[in-house]
matplotlib code that plots the C-alpha trace (Angstrom):
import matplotlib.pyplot as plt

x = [0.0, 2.6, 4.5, 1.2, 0.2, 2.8, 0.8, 1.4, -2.2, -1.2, -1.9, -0.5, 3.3, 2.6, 1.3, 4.5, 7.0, 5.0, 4.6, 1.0, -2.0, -4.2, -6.8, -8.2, -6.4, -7.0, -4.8, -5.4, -3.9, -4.7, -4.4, -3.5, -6.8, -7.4, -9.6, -8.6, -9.4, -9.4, -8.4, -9.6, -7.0, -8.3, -6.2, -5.3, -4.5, -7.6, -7.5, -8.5, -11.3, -13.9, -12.3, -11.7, -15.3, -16.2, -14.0, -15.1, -19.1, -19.9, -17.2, -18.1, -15.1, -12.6, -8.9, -7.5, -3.4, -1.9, 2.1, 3.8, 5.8, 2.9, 0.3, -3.5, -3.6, -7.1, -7.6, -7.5, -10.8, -12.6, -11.8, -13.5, -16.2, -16.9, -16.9, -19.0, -21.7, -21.9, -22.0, -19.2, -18.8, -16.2, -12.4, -8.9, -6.5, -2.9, 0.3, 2.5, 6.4, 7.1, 10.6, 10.9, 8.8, 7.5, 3.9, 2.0, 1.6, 0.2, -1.7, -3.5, -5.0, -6.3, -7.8, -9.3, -10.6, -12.2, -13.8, -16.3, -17.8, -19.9, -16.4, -16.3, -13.3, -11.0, -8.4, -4.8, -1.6, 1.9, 3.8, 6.9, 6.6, 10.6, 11.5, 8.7, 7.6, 4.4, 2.9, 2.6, 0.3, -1.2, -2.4, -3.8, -6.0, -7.2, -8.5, -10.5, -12.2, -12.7, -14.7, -17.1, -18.2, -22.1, -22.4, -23.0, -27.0, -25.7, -29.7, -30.3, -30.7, -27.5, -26.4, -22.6, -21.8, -19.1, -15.9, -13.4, -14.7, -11.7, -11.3, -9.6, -8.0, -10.5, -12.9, -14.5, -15.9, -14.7, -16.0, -15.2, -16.6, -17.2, -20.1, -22.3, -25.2, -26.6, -24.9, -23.3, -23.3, -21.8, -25.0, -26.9, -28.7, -28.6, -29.9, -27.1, -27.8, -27.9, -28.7, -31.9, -31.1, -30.1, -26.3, -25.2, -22.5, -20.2, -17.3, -16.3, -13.4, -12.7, -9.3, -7.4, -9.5, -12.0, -15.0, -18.5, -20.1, -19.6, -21.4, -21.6, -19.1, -16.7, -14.5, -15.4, -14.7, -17.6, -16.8, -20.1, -21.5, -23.9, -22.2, -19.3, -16.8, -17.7, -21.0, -19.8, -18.7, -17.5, -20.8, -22.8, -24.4, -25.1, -28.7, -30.8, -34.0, -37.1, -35.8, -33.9, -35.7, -34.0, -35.1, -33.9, -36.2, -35.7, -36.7, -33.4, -32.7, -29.5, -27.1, -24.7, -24.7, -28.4, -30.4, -31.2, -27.5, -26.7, -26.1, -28.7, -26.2, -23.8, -22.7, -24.0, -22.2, -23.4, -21.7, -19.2, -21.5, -21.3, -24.2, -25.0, -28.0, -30.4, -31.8, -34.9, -35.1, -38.5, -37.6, -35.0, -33.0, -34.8, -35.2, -35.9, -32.9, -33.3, -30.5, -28.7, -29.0, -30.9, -29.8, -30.9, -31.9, -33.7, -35.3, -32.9, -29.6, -26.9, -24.8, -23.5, -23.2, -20.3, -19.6, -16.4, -16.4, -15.1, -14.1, -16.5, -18.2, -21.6, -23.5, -24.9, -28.0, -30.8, -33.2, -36.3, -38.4, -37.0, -40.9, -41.9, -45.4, -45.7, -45.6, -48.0, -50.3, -49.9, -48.8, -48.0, -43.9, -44.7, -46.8, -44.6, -41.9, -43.8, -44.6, -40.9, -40.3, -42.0, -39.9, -36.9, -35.2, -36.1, -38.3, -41.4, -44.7, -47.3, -45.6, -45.4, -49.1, -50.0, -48.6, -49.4, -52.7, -52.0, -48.9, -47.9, -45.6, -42.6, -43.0, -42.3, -39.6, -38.3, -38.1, -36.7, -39.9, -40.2, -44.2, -44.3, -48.2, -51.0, -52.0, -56.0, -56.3, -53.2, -49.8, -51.4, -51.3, -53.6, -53.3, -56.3, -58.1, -57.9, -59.3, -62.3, -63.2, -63.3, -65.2, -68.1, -67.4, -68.4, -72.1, -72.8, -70.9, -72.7, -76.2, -75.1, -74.3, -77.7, -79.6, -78.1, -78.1, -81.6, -81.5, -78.4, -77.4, -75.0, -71.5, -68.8, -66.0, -63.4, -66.0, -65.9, -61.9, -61.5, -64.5, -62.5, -58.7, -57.6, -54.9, -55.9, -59.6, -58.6, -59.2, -62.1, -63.8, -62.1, -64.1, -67.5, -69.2, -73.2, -75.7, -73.5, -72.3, -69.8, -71.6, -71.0, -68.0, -70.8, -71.1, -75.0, -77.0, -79.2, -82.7, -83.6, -86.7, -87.7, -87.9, -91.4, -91.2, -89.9, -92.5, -95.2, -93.3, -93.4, -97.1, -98.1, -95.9, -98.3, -102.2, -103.2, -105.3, -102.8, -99.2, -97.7, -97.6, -94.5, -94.2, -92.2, -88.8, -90.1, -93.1, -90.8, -88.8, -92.2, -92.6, -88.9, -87.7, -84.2, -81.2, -80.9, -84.0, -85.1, -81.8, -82.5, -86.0, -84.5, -81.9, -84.9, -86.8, -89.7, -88.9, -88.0, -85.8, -86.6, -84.6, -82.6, -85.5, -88.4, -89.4, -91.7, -93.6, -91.3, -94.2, -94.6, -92.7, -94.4, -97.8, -97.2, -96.3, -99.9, -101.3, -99.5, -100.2, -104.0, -103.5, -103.9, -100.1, -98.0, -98.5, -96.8, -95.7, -98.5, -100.8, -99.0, -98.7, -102.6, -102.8, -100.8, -102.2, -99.1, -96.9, -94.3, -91.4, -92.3, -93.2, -90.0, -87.3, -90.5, -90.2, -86.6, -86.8, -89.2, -87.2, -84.3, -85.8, -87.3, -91.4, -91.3, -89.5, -89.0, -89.6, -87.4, -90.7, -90.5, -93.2, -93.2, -95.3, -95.1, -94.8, -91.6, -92.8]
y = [0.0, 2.1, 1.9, 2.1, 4.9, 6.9, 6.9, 4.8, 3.3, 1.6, 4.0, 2.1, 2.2, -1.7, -2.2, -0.7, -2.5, -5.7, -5.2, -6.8, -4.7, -4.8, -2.4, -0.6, 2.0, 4.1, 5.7, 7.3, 7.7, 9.7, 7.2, 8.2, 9.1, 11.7, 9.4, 9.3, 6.3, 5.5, 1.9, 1.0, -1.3, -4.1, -7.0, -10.1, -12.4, -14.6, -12.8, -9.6, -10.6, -8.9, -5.8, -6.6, -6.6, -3.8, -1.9, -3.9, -4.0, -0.3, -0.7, -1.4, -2.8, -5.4, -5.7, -9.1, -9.2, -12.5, -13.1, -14.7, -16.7, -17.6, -18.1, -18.5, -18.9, -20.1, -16.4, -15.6, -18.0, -16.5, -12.9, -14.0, -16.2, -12.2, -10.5, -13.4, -13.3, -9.2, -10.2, -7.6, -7.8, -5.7, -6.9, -7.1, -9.8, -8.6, -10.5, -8.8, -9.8, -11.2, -10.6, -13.4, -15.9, -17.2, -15.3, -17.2, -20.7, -18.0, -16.4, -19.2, -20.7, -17.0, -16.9, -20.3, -19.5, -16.2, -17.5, -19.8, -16.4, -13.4, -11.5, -14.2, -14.1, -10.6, -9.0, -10.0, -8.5, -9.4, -7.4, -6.1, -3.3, -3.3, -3.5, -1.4, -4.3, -4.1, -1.2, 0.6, -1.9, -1.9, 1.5, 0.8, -2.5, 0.1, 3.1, 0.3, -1.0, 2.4, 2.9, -0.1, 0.7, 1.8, 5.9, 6.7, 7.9, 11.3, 11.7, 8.7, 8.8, 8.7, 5.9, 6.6, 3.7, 4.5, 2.6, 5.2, 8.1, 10.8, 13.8, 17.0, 19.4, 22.9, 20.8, 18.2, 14.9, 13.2, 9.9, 8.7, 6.1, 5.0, 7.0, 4.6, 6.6, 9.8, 13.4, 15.4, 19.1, 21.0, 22.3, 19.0, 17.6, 14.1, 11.1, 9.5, 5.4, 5.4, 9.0, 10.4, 14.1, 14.8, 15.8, 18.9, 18.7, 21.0, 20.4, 17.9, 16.3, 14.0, 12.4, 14.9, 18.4, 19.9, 20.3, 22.1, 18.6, 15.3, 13.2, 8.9, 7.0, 8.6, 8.4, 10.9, 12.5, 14.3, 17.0, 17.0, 19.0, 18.0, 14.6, 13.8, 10.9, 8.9, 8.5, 7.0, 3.6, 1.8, 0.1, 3.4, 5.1, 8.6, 8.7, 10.6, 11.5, 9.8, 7.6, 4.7, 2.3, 0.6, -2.9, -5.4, -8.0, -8.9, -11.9, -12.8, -15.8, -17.1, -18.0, -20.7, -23.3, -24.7, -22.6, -25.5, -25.9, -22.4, -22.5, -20.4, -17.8, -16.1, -12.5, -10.5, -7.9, -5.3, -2.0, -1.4, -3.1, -6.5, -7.3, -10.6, -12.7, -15.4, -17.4, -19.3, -20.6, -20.8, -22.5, -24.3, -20.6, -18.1, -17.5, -15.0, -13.2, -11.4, -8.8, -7.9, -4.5, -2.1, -1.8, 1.1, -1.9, -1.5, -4.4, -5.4, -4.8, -7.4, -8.7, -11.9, -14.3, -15.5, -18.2, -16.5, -20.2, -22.1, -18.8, -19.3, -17.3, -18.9, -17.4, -13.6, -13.2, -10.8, -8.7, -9.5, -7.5, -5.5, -5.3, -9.2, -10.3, -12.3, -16.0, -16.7, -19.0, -22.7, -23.0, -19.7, -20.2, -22.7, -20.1, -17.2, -19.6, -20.0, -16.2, -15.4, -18.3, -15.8, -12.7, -11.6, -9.0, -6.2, -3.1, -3.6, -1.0, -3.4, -6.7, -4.9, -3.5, -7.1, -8.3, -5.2, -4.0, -0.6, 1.3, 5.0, 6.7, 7.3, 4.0, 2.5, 5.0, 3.8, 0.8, 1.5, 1.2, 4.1, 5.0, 5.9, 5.0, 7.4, 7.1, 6.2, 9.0, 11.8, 9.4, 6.0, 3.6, 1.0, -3.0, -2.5, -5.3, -4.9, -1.2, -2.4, -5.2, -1.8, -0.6, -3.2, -4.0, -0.3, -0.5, -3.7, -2.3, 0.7, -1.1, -3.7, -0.5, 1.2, -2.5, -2.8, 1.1, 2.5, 5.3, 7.1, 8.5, 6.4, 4.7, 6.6, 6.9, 5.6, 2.5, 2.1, 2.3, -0.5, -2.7, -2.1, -2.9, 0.4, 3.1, 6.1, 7.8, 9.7, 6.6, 5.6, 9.1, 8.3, 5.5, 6.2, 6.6, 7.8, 7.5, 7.4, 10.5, 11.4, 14.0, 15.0, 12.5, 9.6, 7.8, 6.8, 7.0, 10.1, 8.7, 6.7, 5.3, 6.2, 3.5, 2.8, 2.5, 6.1, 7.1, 5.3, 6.7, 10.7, 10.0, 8.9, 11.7, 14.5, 15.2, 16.6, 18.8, 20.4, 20.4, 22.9, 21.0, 19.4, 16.3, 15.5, 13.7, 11.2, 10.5, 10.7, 7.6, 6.1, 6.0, 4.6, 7.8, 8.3, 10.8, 8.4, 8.1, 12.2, 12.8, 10.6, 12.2, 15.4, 14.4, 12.6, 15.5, 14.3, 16.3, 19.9, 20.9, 24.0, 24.0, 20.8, 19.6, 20.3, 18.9, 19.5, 18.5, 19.4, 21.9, 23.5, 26.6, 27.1, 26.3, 28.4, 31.3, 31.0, 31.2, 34.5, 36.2, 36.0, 38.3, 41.6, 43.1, 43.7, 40.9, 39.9, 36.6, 35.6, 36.2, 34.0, 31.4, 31.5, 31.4, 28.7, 26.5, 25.7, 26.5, 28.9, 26.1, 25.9, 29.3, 31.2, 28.9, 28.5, 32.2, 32.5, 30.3, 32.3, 35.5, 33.7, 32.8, 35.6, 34.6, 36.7, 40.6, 41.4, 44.9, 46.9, 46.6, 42.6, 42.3, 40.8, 41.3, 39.2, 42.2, 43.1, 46.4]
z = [0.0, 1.0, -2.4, -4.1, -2.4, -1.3, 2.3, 5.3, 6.4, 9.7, 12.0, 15.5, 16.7, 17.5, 13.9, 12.2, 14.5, 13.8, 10.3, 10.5, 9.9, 13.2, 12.7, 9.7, 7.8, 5.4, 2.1, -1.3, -4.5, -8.0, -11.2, -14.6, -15.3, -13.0, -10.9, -7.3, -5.2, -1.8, 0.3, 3.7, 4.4, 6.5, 8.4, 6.8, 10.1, 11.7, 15.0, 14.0, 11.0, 12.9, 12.5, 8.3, 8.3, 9.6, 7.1, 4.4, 4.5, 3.0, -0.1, -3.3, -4.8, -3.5, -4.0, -2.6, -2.1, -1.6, -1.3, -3.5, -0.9, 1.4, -1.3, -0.4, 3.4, 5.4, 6.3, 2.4, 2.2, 5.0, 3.8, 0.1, 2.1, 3.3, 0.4, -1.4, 1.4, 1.4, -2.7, -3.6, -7.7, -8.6, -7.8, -8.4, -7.3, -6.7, -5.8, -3.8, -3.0, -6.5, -6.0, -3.3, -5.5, -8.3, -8.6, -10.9, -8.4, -6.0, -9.1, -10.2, -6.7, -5.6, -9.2, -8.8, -5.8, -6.5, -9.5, -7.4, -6.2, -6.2, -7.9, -10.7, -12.8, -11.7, -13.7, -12.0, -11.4, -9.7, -8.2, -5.5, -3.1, -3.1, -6.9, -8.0, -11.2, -12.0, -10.0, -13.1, -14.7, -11.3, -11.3, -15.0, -13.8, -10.7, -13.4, -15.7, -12.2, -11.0, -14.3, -14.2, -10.6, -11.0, -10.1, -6.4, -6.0, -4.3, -3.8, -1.8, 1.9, 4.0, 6.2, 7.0, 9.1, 11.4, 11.3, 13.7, 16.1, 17.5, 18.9, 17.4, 19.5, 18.7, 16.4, 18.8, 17.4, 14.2, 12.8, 9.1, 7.6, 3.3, 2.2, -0.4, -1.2, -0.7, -0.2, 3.0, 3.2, 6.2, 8.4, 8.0, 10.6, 11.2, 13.4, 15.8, 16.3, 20.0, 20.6, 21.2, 20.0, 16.7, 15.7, 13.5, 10.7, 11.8, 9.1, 6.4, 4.7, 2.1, 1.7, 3.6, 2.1, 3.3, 1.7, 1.9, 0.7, -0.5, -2.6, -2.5, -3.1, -1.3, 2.0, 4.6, 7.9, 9.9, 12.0, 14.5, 16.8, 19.5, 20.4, 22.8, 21.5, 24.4, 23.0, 19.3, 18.5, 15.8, 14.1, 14.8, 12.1, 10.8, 9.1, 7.2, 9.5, 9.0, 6.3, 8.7, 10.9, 13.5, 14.3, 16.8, 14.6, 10.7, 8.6, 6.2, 3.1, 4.3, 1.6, 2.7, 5.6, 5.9, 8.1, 10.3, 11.0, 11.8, 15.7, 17.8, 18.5, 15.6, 14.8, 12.2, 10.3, 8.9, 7.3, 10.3, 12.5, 14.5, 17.0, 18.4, 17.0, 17.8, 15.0, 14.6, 11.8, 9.5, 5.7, 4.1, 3.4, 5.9, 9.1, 11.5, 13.6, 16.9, 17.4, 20.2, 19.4, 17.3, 13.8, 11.1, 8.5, 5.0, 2.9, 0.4, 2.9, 2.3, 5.1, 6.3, 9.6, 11.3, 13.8, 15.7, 17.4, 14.2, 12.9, 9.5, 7.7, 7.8, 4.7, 3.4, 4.0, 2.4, 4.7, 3.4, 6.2, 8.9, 10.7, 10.4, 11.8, 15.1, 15.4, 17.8, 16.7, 15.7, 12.2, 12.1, 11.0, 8.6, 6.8, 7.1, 5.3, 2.9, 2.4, 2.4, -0.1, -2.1, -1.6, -3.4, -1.1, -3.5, -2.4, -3.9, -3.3, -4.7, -2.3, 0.8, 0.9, -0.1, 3.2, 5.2, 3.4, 5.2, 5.1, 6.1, 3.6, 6.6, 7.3, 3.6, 3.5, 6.4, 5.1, 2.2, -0.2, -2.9, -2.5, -5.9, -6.1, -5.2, -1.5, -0.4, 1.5, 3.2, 3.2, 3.4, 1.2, 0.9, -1.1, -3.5, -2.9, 0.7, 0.8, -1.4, 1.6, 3.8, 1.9, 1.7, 5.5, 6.5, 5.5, 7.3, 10.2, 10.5, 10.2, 12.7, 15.2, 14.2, 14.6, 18.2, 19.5, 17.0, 19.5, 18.6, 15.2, 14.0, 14.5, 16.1, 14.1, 16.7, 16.9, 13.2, 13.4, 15.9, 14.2, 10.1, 12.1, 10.9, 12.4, 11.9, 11.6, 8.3, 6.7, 8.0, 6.4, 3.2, 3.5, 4.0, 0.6, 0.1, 1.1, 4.2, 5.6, 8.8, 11.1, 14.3, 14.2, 13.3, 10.6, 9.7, 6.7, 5.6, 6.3, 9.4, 10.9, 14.3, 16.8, 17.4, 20.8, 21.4, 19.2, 21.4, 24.7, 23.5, 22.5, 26.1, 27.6, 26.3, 27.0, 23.2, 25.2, 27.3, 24.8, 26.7, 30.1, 30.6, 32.0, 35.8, 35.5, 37.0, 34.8, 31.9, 33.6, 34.3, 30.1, 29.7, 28.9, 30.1, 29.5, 26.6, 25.0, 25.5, 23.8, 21.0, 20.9, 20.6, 17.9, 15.8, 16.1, 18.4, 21.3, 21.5, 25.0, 26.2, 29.7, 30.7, 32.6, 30.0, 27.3, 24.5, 21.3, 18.6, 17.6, 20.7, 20.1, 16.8, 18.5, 21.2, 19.0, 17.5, 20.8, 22.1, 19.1, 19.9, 23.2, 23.5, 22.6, 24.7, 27.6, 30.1, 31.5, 33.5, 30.7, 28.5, 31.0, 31.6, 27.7, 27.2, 30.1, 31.4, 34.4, 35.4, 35.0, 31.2, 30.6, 31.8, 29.1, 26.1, 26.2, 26.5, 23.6, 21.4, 22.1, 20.5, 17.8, 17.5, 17.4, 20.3, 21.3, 25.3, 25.8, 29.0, 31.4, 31.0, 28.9, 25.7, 22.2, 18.9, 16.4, 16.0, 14.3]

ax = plt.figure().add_subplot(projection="3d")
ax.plot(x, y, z, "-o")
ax.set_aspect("equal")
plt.show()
């Protein structure tokens, strides 16, 4: 690296005097092209292959070095078991020390090797660090990868996971990490795995320069604000907000060992992240993994599982859902094996509400679904054939409410929610449809009967000789009308209430209108409570009433007329 480079990547006293790479380090260098491109340079030796993984899970683009006079060593296969579970495709194999041996023996077993995976056949090259032979065609093999590398989507979310995190003298907390998607601009805010608050950008550089921003795929430094060191480790994460969810639960396809020899226990890594996992396993190839520890997971993420026991890579696997369903009931494993038989790891709109039948737009997001389609109603989405079943369901649900409660005016709409399974009551009014309407946050139908035996019960409440007399509470109660019944009487338009302890005929007020305007103008209130036949308790609110409504004017000696002339 160093003669490649021009840059010394081990960054430890113990690593130089050793001559044995121990943790990652990192180095650059600008090929003939003009294209620069940066190395995290990850340990070869067993003991220390957790930490190669963590520098080699965000990169996009492998180069494997193999001596000439050690040739492919067991740490070689577990380093390409690594990089064929995270499914890296774009590689170079490079010999080093050519001067001490004969490269090609070397040459052709790494080539055989990598050739059974993900990488396929790579362009080769030997060379020596000391003599200088072949660095030249080096370089040349590095500018033709660099060009087939896919474009970094600089408009993608970020997820920057964190492989180092120091302290600067006057600057505060730095972390660095690869950048594979997405764009960082100084002043961004961010969300902090692990920390409830968000963090500030205060300052960025790339490859040793600082910059305003930098776009995907790029190595990156992150001066931020808001955040001690002591609260950043390696395997943390810097993420766009609202666009990340972070799961302790996911549903993967394992590719590798058999699922149902995977012990109980393993590691998964992912980006610069390792967390303990249990597995339960569901199918032949999937299974369900409980983490030790949040993760900011999407559908579609690649990472793989490792047995630090036997020191094996165990397989990559495939996040096929990062918010699985329970298992509770009997059978219920088998099935979802079989659903995720079904699934091929890619985001897919029309798949997920399938399975979900409701989904908010931050939650697809989240996810990492695009919801390109056209939501039901606000931001959720709905599976089509699911939001017609609402549909139908409402109707019967409403008339099931009505059947059982013919005294109120309908449904509420919370009621509704909990009976249609639904989140959120937005949907719910998206989903009432005429001759249904939402009123007074009910849902009923324009025209209704009225129950026959209010009907009977108001009838026996009044003496058609004497309207105006209002019954006693307690002859109401007598009839079976309650605080229930009286208000649904009121509501249906039976009943008129004139004070909260008097009741009406609806018609009474006009009735009584007639009546009063028969008397000599102006009278006063003992004349109209004569008139009417009725008593002071009904009098005082019927006329309050009438004055409101204006069949009736109060003039400033108490007495009223009904011409408003």
């Amino acid at each position: 690296m160093r003669a490649l480079t021009g840059m010394e990547p081990d960054r430890w006293a113990e690593e130089r005097r050793r001559g044995m790479t121990i943790d990652l380090g990192f180095a650059w260098t600008t090929l003939e092209s003009g294209t620069t491109v940066a190395f995290v340079d990850v340990p070869g030796h067993e003991r220390f292959v957790p930490n190669m993984l963590a520098g080699v899970g965000p990169v996009p683009a492998a180069m494997i070095v193999v001596a000439a006079d050690e040739g492919w060593m067991p740490q070689s296969a577990e380093h390409l078991a690594a990089l064929d579970a995270l499914g890296v495709r774009h590689g170079l194999l490079v010999v080093t020390r050519a001067d001490l041996a004969d490269p090609e023996p070397a040459l052709a077993a790494a080539a055989a090797e990598i050739a059974a995976t993900s990488l396929g056949k790579v362009p080769a090259v030997a060379v020596s660090g000391v003599t200088g032979a072949g660095l030249d065609e080096l370089r040349a093999a590095l500018d033709r990868l660099a060009g087939e590398l896919p474009p970094g989507d600089g408009d993608a979310a970020v997820r920057l996971w964190i492989d180092r995190a120091f302290t600067v003298r006057g600057a505060g907390t730095v972390v660095t990490g690869t950048l594979g998607a997405g764009s960082l601009r100084t002043g961004d805010e961010l969300e902090l795995t692990g920390l409830a608050k968000p963090v500030r950008v205060r300052g960025l550089q790339s490859l040793g320069a600082p910059a305003d921003s930098v776009g995907a795929v790029a190595r990156v430094a992150v001066n931020l604000r808001g955040v001690g060191k002591e609260a950043v480790t390696r395997g943390a994460a810097l993420l766009t907000p609202g666009r990340f969810r972070s799961t302790e639960l996911i549903d993967v396809r394992v590719d590798g060992d058999p699922v149902a020899g995977l012990p109980s226990t393993v590691m998964l890594h992912v980006g610069s992240a390792a967390v303990p996992v249990r597995v339960r396993p569901l199918g032949a190839d999937t299974a369900r993994l409980r983490l030790g520890r949040a993760l900011p997971l999407r559908i579609g993420d690649r990472a793989l599982l490792r047995d630090p026991g036997r020191h094996h890579v165990a397989g990559g696997v495939t996040v096929l859902d990062v918010a699985p369903p329970g298992l509770r009931r009997r059978g219920a494993a088998a099935a979802r094996a079989a659903e995720l038989a079904e699934l091929s790891g890619q985001p897919d709109l029309a798949g997920e509400l399938r399975r979900r039948r409701l989904a908010h737009r931050d939650e697809l997001l989240r996810m990492g679904v695009a919801p390109d389609g056209e939501p039901v109603v606000g931001e959720w989405f709905a599976d089509p054939g699911h939001w017609a079943a609402l549909g139908a369901r409402v109707a019967t649900e409403v008339a099931d409410y009505v059947t059982r409660n013919p005294l109120e005016p309908g449904i509420p709409v919370e009621e509704l929610r909990h009976r249609l399974g639904v989140p959120d009551r937005a949907l719910v009014e998206a989903l009432v449809q005429p001759p249904l309407t939402v009123r007074g946050g009910r849902v009923g139908g324009a025209q209704r009967s009225l129950p026959a035996e209010l009907v009977r019960a108001v009838e026996k409440a009044f003496d058609p000789a004497q309207p105006f007399l209002a019954p006693e509470t307690y002859r109401l109660r007598e009839l079976g009308l309650g605080t229930r019944q009286l208000a649904a009487a009121v509501r249906l338009g039976l009943l008129v209430q004139v004070a909260p302890n008097v009741v009406l005929p609806a018609d009474a007020p006009a009735a009584a209108a007639g009546v009063l305007a028969a008397l000599p103008q102006p009278f006063t209130l003992s004349e109209a409570r004569q008139a009417l036949g009725t008593s002071r308790r009904v009098a005082v609110p019927l006329l309050e009433l009438l004055d409101r409504t204006g069949a009736t004017h109060r003039l400033p000696d108490d007495r009223r007329t009904t011409d408003r002339s």
